[in-house]
N, CA, C and O atoms as a DFTB+ gen file, in Angstrom:
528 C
 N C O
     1  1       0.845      -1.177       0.000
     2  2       0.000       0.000       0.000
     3  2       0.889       1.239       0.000
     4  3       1.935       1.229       0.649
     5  1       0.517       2.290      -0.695
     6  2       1.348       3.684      -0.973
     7  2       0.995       4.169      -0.173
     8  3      -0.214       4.158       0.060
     9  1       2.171       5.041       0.894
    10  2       2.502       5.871       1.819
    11  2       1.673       7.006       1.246
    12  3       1.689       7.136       0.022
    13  1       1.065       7.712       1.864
    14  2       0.665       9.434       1.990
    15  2       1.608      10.314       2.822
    16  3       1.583      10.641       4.009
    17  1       2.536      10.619       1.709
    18  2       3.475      11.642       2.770
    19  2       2.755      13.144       3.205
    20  3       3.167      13.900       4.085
    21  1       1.635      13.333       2.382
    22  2       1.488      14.599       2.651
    23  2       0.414      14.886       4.235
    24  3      -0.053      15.987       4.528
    25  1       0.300      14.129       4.722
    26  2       0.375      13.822       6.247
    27  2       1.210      13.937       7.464
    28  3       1.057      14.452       8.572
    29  1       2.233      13.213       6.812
    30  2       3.213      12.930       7.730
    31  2       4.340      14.032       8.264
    32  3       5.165      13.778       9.142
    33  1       4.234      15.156       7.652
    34  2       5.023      16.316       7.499
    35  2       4.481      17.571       7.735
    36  3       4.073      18.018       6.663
    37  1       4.312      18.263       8.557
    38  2       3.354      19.338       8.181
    39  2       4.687      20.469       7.194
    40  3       5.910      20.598       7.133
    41  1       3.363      21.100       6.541
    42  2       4.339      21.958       6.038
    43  2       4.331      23.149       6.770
    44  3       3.330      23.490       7.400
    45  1       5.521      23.917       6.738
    46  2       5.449      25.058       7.273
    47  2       5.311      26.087       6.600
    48  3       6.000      26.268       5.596
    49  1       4.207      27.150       7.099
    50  2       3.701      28.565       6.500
    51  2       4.517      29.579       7.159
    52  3       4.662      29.798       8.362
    53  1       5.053      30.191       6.075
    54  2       5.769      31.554       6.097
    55  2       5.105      33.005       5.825
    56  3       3.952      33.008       5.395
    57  1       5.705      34.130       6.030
    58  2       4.605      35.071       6.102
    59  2       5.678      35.652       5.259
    60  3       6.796      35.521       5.757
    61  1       5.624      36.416       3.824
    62  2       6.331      37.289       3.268
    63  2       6.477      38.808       3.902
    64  3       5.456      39.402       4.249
    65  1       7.427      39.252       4.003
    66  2       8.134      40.142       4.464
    67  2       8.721      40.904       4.008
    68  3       9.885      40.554       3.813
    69  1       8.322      42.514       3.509
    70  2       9.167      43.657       2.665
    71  2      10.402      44.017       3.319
    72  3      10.953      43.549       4.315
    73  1      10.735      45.021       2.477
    74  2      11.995      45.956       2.996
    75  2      11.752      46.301       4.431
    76  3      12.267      45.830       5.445
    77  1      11.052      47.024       4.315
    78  2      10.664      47.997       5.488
    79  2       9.961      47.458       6.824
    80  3       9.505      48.027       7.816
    81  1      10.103      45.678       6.296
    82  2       9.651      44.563       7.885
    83  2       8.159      44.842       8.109
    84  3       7.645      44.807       9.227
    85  1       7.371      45.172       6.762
    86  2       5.744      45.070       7.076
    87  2       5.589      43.614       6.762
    88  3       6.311      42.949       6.019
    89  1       4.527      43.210       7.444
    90  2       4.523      41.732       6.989
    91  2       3.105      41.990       6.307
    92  3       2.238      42.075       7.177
    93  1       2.572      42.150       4.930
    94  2       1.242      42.468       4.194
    95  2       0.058      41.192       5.481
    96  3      -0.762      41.376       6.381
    97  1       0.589      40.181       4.891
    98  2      -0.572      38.924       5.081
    99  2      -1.115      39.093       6.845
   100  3      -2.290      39.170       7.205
   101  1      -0.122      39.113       7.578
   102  2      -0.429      39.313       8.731
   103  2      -1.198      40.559       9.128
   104  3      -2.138      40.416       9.910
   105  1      -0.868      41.883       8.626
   106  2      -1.826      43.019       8.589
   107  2      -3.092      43.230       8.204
   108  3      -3.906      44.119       8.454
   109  1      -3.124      41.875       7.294
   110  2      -4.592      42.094       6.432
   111  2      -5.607      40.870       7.369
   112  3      -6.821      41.003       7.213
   113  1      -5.137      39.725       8.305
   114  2      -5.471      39.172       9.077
   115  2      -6.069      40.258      10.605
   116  3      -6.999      40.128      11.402
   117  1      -5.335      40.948      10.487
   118  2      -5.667      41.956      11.777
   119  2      -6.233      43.119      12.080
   120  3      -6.296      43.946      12.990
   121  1      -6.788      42.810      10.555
   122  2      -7.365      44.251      10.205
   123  2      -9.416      43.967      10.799
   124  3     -10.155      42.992      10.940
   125  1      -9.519      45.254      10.937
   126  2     -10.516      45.647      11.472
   127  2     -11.726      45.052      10.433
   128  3     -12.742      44.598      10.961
   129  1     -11.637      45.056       9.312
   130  2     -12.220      45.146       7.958
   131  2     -12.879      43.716       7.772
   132  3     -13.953      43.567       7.188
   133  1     -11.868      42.291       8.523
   134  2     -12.663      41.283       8.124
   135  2     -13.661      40.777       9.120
   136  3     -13.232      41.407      10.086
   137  1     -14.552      40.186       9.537
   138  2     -15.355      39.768      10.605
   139  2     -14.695      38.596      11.325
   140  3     -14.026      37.737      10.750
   141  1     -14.969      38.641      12.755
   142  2     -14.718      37.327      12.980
   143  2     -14.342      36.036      12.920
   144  3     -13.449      35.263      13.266
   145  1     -15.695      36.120      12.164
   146  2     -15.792      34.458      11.468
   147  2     -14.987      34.356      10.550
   148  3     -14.180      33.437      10.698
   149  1     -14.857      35.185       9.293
   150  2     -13.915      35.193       8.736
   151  2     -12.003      34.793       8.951
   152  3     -11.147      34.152       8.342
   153  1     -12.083      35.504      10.004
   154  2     -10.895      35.493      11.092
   155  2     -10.351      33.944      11.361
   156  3      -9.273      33.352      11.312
   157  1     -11.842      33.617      11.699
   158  2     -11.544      32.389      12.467
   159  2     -11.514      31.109      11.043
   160  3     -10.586      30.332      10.821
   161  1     -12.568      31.202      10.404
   162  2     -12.478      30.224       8.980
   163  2     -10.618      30.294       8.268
   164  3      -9.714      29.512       7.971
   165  1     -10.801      31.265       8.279
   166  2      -9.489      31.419       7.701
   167  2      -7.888      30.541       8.204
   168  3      -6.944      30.045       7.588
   169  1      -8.252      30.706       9.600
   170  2      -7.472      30.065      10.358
   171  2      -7.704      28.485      10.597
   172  3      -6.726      27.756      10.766
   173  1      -8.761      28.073      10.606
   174  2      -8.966      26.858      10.152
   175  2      -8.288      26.493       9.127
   176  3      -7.427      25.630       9.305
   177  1      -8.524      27.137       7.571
   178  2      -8.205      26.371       6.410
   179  2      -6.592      27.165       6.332
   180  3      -6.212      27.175       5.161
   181  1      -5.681      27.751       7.191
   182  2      -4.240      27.655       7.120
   183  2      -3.872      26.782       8.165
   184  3      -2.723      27.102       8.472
   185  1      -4.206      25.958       8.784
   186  2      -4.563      24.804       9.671
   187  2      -4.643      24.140       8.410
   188  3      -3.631      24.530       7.829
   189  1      -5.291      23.318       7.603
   190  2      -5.515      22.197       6.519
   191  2      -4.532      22.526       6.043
   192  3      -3.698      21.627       5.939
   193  1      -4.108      24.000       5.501
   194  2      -3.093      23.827       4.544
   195  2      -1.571      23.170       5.165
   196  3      -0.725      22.469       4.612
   197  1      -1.634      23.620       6.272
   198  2      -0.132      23.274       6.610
   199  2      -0.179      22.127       7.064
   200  3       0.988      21.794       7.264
   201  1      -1.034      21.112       7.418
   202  2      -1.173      19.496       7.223
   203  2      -1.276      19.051       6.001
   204  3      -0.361      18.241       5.849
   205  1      -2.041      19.163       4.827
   206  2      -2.264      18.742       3.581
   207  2      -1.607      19.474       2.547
   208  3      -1.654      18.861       1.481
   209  1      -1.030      20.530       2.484
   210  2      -0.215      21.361       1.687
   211  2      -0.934      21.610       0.315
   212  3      -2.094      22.022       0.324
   213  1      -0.375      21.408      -0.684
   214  2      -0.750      21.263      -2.479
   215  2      -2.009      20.142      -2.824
   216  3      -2.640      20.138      -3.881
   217  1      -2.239      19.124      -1.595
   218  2      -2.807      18.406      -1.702
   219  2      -4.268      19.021      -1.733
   220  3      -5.093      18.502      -2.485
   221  1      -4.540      19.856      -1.129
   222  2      -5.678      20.541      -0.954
   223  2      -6.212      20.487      -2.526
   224  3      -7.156      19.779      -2.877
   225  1      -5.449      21.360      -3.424
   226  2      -5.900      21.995      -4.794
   227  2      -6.604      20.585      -5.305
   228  3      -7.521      20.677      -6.122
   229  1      -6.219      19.387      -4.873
   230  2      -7.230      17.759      -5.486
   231  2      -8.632      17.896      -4.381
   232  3      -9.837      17.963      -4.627
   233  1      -7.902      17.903      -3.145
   234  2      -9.112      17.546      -2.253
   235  2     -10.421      18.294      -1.868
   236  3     -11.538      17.898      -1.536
   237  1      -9.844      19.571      -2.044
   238  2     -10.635      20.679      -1.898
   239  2     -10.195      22.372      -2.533
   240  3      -9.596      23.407      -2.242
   241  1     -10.923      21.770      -3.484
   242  2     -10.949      22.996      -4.641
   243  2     -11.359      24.135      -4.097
   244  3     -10.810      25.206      -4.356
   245  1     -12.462      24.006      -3.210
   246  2     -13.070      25.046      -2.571
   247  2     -12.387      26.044      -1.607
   248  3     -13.074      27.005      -1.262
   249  1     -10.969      25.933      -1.067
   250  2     -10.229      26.365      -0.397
   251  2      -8.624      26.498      -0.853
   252  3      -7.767      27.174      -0.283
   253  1      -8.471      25.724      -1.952
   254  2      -7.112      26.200      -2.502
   255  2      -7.361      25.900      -3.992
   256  3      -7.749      24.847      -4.496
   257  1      -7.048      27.072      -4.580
   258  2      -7.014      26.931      -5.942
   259  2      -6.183      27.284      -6.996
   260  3      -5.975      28.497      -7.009
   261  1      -5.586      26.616      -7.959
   262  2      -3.924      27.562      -8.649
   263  2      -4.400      28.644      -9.076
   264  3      -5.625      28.720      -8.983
   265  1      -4.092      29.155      -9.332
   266  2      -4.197      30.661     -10.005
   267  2      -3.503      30.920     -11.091
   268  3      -4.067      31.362     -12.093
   269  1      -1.772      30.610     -11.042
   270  2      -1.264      30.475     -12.421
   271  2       0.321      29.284     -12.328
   272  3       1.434      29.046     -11.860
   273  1      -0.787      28.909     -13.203
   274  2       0.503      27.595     -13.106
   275  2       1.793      27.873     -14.036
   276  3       2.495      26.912     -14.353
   277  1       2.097      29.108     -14.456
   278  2       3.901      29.522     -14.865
   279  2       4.103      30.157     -13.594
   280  3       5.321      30.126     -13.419
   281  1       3.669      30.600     -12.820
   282  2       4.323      30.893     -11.919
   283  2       3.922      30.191     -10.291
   284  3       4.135      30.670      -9.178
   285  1       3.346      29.042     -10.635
   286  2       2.965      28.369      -9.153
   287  2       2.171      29.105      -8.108
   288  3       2.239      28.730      -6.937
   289  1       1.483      30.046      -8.428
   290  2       0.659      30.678      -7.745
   291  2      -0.644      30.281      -7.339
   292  3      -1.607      30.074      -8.077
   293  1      -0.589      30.187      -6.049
   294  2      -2.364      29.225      -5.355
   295  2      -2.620      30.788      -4.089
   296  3      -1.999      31.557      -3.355
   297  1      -4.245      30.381      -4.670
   298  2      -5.171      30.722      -3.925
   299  2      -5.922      30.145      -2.705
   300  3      -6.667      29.165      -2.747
   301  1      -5.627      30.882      -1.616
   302  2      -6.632      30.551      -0.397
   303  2      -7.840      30.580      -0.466
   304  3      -8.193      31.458      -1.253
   305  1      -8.448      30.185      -0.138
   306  2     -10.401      30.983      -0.568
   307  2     -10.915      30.778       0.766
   308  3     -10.460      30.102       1.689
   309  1     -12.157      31.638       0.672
   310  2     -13.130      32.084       1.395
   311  2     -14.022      32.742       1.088
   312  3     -14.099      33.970       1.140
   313  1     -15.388      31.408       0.459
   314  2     -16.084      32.019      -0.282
   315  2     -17.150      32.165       0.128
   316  3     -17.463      31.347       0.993
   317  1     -18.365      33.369      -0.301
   318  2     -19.837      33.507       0.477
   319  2     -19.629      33.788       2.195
   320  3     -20.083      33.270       3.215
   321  1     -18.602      34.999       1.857
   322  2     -18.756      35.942       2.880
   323  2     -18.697      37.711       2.782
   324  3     -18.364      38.351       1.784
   325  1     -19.066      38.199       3.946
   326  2     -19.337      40.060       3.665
   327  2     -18.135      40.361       2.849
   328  3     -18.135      41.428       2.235
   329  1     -16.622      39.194       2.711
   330  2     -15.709      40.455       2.450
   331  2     -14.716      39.192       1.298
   332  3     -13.712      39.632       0.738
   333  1     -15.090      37.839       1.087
   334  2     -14.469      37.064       0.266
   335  2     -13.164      37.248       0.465
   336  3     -12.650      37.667      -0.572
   337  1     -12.226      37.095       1.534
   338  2     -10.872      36.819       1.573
   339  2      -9.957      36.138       0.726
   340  3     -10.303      34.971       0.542
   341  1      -8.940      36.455       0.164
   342  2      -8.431      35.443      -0.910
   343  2      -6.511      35.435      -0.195
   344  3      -6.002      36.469       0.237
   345  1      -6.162      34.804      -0.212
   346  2      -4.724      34.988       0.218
   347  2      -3.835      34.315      -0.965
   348  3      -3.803      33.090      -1.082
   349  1      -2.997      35.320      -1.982
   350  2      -1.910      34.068      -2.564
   351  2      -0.868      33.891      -2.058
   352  3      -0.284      34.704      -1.342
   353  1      -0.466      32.727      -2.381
   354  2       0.581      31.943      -2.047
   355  2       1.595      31.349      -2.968
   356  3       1.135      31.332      -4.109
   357  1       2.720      30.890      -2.908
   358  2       3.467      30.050      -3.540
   359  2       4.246      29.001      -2.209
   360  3       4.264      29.316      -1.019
   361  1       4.734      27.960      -2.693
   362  2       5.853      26.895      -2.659
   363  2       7.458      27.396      -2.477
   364  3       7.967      28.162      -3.295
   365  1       7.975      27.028      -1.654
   366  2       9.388      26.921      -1.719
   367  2       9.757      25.642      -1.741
   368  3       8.937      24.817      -2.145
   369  1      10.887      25.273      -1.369
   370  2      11.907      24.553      -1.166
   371  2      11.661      23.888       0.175
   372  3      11.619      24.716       1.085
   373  1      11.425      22.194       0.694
   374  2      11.428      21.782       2.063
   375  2       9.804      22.058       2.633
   376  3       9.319      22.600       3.626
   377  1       9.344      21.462       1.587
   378  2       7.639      21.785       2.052
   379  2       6.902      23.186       3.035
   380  3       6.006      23.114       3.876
   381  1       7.846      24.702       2.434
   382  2       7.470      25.807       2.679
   383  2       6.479      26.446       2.201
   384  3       6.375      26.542       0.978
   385  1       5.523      27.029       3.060
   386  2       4.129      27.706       1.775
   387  2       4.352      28.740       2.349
   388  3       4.238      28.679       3.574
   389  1       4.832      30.367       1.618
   390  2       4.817      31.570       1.916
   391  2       3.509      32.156       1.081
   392  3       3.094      31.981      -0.064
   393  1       2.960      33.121       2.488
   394  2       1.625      33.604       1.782
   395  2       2.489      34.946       1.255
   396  3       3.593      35.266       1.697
   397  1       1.856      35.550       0.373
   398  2       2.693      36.543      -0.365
   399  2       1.393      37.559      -0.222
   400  3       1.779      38.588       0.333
   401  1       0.413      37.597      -0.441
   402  2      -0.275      38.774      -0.478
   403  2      -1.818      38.495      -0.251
   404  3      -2.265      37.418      -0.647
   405  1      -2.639      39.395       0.357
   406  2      -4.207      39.193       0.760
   407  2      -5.122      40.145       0.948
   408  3      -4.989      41.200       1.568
   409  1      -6.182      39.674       0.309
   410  2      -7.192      41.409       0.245
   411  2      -9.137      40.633      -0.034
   412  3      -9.706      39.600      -0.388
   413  1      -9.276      41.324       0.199
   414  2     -10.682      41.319      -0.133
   415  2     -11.441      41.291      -1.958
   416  3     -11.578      42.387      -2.500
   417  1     -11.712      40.474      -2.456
   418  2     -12.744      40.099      -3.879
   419  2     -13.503      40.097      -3.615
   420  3     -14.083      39.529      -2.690
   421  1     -13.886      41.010      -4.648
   422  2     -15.492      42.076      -4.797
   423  2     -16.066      41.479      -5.957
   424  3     -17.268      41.213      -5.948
   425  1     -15.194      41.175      -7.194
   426  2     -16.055      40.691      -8.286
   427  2     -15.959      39.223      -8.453
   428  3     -15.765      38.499      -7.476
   429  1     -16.109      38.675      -9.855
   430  2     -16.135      37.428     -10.105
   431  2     -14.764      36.723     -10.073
   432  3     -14.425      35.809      -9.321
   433  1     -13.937      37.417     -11.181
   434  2     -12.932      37.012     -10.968
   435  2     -11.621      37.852     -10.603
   436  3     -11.518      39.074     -10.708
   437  1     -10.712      37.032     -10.189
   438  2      -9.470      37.298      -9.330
   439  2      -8.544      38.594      -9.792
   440  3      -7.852      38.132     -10.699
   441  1      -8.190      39.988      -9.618
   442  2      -7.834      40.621     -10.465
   443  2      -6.578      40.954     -10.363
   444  3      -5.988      41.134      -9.298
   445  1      -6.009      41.074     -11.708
   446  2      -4.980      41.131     -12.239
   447  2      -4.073      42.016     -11.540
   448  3      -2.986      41.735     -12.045
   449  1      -3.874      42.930     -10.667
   450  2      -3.575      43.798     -10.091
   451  2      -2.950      43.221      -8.720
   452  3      -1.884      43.517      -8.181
   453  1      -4.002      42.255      -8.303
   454  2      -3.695      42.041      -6.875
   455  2      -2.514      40.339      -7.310
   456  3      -1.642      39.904      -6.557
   457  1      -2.905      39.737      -8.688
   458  2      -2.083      38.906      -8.761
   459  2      -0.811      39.328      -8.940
   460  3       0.116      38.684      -8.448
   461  1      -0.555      40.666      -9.798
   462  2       0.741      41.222     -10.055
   463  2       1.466      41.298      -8.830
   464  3       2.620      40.889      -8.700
   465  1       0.635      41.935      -7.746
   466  2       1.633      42.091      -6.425
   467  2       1.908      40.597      -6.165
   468  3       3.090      40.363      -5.911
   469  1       1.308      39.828      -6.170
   470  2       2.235      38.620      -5.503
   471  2       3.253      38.057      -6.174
   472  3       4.257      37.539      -5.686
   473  1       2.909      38.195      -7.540
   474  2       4.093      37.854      -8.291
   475  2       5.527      38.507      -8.082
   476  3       6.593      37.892      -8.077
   477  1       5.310      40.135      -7.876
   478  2       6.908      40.957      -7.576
   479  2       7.111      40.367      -6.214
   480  3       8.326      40.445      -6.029
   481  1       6.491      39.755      -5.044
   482  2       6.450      39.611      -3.851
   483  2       7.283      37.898      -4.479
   484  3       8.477      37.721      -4.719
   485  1       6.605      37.296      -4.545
   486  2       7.122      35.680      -5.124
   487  2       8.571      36.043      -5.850
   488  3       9.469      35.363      -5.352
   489  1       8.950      36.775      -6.706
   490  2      10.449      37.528      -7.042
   491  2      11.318      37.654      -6.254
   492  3      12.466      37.234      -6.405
   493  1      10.839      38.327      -5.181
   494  2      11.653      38.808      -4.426
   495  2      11.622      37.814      -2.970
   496  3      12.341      38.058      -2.002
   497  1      10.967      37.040      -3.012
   498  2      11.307      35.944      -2.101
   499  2      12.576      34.764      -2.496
   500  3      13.627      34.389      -1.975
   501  1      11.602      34.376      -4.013
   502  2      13.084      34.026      -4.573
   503  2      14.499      34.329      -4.428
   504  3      15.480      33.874      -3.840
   505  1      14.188      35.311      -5.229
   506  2      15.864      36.052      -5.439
   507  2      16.707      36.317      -4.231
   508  3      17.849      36.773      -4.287
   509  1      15.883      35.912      -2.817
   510  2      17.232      35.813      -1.469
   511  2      16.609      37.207      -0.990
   512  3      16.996      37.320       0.173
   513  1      15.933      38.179      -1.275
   514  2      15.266      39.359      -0.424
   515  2      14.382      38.839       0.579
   516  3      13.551      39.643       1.002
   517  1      14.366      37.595       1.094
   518  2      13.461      37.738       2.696
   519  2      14.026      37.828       3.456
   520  3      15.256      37.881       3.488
   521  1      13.039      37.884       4.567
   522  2      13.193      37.688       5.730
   523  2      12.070      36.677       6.382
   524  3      10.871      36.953       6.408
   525  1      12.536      35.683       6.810
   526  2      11.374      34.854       7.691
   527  2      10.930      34.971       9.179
   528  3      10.037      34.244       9.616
């Protein structure tokens, strides 16, 4: 019978980190703006993620979803609430998931603007500019 490693490991979640030591993802968690519940759902499903990792995007579409597969970019979700939370993310190296950026979706789909920031954010994680 085949092992399920993606159990056996949790992965660890990182919080991206600018120049200037703002941490975006964590600010937008603490902000006044999301409700509660929100608060708390959210924290649940970064709980799944860091037990089930990538595995999610098979198991539950409804809470992680790619966004763009040239650049490995996944979506958190949180859907059918006052403020639709979305958090992206990418993959490192050693079963790392750094959230890179998070905001509130208003329309249907995901916009181009808020994906751009995670992408210069995902750059610059790469390229050796963090801090963890």
């Amino acid at each position: 019978m085949a092992r399920d490693d993606s159990t056996e490991i949790p992965w660890k979640i990182l919080f991206f980190q600018d120049e200037r030591g703002n941490v975006p993802v964590k600010e937008f968690f603490l902000s006044p703006d999301l409700t509660d519940g929100e608060k708390k759902q959210m924290a649940v499903r970064m709980q799944y993620l860091s037990q089930r990792g990538l595995q999610l995007v098979f198991e539950r579409g409804d809470i992680l979803e790619k966004v763009e597969a040239q650049h490995g970019l996944y979506a958190l979700r949180l859907d059918n609430t006052p403020n639709n939370p979305r958090v992206l993310l990418c993959t490192a190296t050693g079963r790392q998931i750094v959230l890179l950026h998070a905001f509130k979706k208003k329309g249907r789909r995901l916009p181009a603007r808020e994906v751009e920031i995670a992408k210069h954010r995902q750059q610059s994680w790469l390229s050796g500019e963090r801090k963890d």
